[in-house]
N, C-alpha and C positions, 0 to 999 in steps of 0.2 A: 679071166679078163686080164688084159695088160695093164702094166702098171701107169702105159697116160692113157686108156680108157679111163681106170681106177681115179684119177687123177680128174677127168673131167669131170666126172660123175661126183665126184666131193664136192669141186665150186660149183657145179648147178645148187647141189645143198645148200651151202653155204652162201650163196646168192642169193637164194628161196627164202633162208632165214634171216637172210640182210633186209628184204624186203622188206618181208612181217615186221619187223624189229623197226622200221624207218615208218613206217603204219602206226605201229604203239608211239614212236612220237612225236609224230605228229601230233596224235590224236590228246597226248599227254602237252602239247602246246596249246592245244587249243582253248579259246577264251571262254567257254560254256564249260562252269564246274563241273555240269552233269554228264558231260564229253569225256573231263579230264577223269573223271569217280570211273567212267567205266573204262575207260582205256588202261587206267592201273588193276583196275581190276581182272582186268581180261589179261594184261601182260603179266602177273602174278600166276595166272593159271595157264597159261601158255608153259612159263620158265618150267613148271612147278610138274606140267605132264610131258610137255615136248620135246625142252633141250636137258632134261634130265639126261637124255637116251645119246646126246653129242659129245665126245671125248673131249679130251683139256684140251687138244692140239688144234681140233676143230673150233672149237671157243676160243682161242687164244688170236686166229686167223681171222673169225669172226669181229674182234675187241678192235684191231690193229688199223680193220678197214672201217670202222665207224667214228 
């Protein structure tokens, strides 16, 4: 693969995980405790199985656009 295929194919990632990440919070704004209990709870387990697997570089790209 060339390196801006390589290259697009990172920020569809990183777009993907922007999403998710703007989903948890919402969902963490939202006025129903019982909304905000599991939206923490779900982005705790998200962090904790999904972006384990994303480099710093990737994270750090991630932090910048949110």
């Amino acid at each position: 693969m060339c390196l801006f295929a390589d290259q697009v194919v990172q920020m569809v990632i990183m777009s993907g995980t922007a999403t998710v990440l703007q989903q948890f919070v919402s969902g963490l704004k939202n006025r129903n405790e019982d909304t905000r209990a599991k939206s923490a709870k779900d982005l705790q387990h998200y962090v904790t199985t999904e972006l384990r697997e994303v480099n710093k570089v990737n994270m750090d790209v991630i932090e910048t656009r949110m």
